[in-house]
Backbone bond lengths (Angstrom), bond angles and torsions (degrees), N, CA, C in turn:
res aa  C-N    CA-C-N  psi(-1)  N-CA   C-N-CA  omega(-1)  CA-C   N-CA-C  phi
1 X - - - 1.451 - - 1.530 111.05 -
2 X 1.243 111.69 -40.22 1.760 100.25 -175.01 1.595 100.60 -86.15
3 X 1.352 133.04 8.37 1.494 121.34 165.29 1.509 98.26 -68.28
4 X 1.283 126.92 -53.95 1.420 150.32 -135.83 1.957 74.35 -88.37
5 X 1.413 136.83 -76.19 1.072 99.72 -177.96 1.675 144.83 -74.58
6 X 1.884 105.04 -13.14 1.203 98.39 164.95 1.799 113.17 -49.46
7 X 1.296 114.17 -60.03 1.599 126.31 -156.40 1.637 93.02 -50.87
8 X 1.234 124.28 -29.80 1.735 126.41 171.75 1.329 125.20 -68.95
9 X 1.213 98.10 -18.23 1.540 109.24 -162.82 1.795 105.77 -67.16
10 X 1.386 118.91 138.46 0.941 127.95 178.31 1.749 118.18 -31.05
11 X 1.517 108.88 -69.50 1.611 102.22 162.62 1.495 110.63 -15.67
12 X 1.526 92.82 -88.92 1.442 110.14 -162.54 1.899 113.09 -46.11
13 X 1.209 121.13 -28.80 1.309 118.92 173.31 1.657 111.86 -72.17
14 X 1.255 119.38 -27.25 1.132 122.44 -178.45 1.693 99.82 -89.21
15 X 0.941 113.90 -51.12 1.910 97.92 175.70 1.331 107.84 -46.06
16 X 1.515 109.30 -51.17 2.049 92.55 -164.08 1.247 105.18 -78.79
17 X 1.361 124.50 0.39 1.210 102.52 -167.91 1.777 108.89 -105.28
18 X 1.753 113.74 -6.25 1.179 135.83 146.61 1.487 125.40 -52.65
19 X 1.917 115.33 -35.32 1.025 136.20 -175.81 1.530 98.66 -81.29
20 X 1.326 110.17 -38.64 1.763 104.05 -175.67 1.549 116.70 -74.49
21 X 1.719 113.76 -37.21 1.071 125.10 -154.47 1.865 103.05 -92.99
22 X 1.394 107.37 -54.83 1.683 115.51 179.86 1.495 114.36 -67.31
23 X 1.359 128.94 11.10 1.404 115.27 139.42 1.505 139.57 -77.13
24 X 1.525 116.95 -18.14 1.157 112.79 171.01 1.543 108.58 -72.29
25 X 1.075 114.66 -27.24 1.528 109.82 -154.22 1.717 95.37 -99.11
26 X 0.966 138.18 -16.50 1.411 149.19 153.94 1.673 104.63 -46.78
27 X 0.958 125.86 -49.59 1.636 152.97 -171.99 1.578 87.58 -55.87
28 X 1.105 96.83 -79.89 1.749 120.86 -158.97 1.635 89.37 -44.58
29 X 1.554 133.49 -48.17 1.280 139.66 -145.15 1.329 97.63 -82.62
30 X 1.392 113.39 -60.90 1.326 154.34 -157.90 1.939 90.10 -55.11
31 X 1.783 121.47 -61.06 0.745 125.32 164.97 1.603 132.42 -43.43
32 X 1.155 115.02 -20.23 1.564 129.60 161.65 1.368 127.76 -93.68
33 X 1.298 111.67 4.90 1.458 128.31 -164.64 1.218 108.65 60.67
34 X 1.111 135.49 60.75 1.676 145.24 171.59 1.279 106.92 -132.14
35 X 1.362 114.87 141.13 1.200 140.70 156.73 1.492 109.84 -55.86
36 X 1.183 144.31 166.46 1.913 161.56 163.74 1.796 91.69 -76.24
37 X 1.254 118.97 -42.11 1.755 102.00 179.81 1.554 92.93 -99.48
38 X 0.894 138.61 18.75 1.818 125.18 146.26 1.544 112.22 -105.95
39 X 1.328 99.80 -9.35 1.734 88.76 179.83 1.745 83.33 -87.30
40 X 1.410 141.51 -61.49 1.322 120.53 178.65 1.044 141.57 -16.67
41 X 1.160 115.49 -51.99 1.673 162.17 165.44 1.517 90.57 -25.25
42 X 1.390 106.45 -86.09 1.443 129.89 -164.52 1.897 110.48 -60.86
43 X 1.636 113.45 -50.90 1.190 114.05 165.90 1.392 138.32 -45.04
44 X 1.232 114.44 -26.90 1.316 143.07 134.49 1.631 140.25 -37.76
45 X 1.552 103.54 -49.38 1.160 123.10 153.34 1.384 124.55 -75.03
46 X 1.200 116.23 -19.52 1.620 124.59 175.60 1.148 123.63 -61.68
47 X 1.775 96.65 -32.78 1.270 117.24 -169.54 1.791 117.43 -97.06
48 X 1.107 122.55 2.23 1.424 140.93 -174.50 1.643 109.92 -163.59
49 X 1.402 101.62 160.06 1.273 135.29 -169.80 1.334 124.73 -63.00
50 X 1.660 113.24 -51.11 1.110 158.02 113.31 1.620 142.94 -118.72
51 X 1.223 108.00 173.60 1.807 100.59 166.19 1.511 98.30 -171.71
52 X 1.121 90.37 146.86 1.410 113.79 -173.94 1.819 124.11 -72.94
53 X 0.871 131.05 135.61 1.636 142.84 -122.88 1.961 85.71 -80.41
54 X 0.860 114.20 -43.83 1.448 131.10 -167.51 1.801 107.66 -68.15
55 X 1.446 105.83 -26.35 1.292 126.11 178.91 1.506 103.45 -103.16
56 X 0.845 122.59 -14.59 1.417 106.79 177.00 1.584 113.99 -116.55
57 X 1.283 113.10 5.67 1.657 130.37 153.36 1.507 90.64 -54.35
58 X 1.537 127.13 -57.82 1.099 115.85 -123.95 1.471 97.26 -98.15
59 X 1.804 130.63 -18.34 1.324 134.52 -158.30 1.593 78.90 -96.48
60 X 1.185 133.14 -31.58 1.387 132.46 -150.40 1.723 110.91 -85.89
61 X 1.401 96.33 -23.06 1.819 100.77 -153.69 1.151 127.57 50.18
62 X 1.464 127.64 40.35 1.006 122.63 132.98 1.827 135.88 -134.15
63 X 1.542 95.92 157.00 1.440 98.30 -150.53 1.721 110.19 -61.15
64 X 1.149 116.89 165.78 1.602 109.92 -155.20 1.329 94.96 -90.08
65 X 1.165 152.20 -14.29 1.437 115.79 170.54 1.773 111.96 -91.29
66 X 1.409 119.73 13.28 1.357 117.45 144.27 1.336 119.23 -100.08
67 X 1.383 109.81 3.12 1.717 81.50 161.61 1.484 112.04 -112.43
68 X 0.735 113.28 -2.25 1.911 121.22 161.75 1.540 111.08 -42.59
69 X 1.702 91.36 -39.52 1.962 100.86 -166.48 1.678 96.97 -84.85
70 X 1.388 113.30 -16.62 1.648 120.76 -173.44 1.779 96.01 -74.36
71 X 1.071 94.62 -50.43 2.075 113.88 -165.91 1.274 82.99 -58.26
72 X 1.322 131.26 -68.94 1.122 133.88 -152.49 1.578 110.74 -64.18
73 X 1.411 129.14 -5.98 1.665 130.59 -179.14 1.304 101.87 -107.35
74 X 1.525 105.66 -40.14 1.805 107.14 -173.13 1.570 111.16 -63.50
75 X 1.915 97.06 -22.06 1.666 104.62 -172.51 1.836 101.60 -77.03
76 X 1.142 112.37 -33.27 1.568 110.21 -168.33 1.501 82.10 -96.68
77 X 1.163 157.96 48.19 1.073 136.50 166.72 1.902 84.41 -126.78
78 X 1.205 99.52 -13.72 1.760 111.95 -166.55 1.864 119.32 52.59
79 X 1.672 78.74 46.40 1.739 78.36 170.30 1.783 104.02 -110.59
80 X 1.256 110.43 -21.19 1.652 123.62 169.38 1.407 133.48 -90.45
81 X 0.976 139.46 161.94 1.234 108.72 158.31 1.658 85.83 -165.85
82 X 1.790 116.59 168.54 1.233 122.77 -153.48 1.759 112.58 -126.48
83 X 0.937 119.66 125.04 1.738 118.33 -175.04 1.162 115.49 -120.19
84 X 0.890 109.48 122.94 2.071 121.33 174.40 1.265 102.61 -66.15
85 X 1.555 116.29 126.62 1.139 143.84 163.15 2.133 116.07 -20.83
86 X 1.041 153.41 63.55 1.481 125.55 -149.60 2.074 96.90 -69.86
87 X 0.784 112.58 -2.44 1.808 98.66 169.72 1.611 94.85 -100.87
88 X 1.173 156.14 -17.39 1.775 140.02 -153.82 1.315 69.22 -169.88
89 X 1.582 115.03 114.89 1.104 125.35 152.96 1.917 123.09 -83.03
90 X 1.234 107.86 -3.86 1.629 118.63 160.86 1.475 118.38 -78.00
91 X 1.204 131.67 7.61 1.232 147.06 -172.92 1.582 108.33 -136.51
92 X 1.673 79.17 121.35 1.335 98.37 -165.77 1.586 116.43 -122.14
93 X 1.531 120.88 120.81 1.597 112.31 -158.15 1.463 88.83 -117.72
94 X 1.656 91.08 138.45 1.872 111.67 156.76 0.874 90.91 -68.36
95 X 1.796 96.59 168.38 1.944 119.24 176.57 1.881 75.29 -164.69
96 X 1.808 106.23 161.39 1.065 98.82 -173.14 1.648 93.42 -114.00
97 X 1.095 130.87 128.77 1.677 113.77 176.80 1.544 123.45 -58.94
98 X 1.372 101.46 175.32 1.777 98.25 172.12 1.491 113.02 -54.43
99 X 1.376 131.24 -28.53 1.694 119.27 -171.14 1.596 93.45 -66.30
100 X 1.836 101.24 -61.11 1.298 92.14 -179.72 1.723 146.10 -22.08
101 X 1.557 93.78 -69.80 1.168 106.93 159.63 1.607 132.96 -45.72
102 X 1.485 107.14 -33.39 1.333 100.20 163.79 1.641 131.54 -70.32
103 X 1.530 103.77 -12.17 1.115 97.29 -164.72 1.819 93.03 -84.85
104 X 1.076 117.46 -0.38 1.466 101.96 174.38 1.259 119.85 -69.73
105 X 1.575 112.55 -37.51 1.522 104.90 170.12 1.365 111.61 -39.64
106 X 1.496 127.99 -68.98 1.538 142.72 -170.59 1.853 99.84 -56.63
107 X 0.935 129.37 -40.47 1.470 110.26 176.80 1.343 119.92 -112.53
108 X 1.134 146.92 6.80 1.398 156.45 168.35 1.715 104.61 -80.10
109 X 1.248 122.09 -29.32 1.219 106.80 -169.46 1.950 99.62 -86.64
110 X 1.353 113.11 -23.22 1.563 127.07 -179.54 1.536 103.83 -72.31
111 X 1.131 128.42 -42.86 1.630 133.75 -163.05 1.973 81.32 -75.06
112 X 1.173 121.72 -75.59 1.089 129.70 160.52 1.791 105.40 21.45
113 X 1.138 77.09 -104.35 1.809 117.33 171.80 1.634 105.61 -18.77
114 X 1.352 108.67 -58.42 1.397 134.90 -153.60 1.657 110.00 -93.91
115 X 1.541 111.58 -32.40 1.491 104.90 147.36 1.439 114.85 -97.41
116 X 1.296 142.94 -15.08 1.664 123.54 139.06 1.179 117.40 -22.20
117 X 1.125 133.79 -76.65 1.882 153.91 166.08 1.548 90.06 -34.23
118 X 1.056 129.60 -72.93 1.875 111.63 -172.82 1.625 125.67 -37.14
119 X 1.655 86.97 -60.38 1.636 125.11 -175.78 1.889 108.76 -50.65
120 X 1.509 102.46 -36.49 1.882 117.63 -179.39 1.345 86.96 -87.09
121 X 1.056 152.70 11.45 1.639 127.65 -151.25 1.951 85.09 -122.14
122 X 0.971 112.38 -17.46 2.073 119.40 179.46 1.308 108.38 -157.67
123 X 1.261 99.89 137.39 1.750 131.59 179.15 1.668 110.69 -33.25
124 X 1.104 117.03 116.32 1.032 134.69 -147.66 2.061 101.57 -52.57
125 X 1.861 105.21 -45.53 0.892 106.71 172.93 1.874 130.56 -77.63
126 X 1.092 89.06 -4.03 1.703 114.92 154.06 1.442 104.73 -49.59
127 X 1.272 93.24 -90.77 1.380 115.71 -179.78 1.692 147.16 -18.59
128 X 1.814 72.04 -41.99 2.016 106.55 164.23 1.066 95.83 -54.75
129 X 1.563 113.64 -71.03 1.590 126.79 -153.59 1.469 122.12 -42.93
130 X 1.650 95.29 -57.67 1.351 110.37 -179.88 1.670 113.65 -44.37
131 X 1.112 93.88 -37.64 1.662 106.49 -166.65 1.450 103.89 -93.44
132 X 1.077 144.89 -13.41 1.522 133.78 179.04 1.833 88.54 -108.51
133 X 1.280 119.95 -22.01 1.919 108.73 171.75 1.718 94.96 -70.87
134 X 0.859 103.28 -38.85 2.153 90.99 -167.47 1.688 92.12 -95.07
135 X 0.936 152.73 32.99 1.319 144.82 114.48 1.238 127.88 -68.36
136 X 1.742 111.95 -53.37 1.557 115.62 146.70 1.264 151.41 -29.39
137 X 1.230 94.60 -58.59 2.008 110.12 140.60 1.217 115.75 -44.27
138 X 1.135 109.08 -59.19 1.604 109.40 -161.27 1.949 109.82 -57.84
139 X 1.544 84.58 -61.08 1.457 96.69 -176.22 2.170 112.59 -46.58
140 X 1.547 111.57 -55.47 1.485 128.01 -174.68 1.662 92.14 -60.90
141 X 1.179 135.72 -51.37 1.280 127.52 -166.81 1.979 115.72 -73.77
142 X 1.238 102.81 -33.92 1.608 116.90 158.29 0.970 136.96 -62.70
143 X 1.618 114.86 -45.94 1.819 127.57 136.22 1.642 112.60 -32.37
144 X 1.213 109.38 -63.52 1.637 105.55 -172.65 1.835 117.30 -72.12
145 X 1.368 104.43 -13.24 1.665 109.65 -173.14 1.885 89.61 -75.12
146 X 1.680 97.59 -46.11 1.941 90.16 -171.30 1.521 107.22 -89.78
147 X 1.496 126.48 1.61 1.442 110.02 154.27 1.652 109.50 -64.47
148 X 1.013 117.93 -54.05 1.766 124.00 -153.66 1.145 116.47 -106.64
């Protein structure tokens, strides 16, 4: 009986279901010579002008002295590049360059595609749920990490 509820257990539903879902999109990355935490990286950047390195630890999930080593490949890869703050010169903002940016045309329309195919795969109002319950989580369990 406690196999049957570990294998239920929230963790564990969220790993396999990371295991089912983060291979397509690995593919898509993988196919550009990107890593899944440099395609983040960049999706991020797609979406803004800049943002600051400390802020984009945090949209990205990952911890900042691995994404320094991310900045630092996307920068020699010259899809990133990095700007000192001119008010706080300790603050340091990504920007994605023009290659970068181009490559969104070429992979935005595939990620696309590939969460279409998720999104058709359960009932649309399913779908809500799932996704406004693991925001809920997310949010109540983040509240309680910075209460205590």
């Amino acid at each position: 009986m406690a196999i049957d509820q570990f294998s239920r257990s929230l963790p564990m539903m969220l790993h396999r279901t990371l295991d089912a879902v983060m291979p397509r999109f690995r593919k898509i990355f993988n196919d550009f010579g990107l890593t899944e935490p440099q395609g983040r990286v960049l999706r991020v950047l797609w979406e803004r002008e800049d943002i600051a390195l400390g802020d984009l630890a945090k949209l990205t999930l990952i911890a900042t002295p691995s994404l320094v080593g991310i900045v630092d490949r996307l920068s020699s890869m010259a899809l990133v590049a990095r700007k000192r703050s001119e008010q706080d010169r300790r603050v340091v903002y990504v920007v994605a360059t023009d290659k970068g940016r181009t490559m969104q045309a070429e992979i935005m329309p595939k990620v696309a595609i590939a969460y279409a195919s998720l999104k058709q795969s359960v009932d649309a109002q399913l779908w809500s749920q799932v996704l406004d319950g693991l925001q809920q989580i997310a949010t109540v369990a983040d509240a309680a990490k910075h209460d205590g």
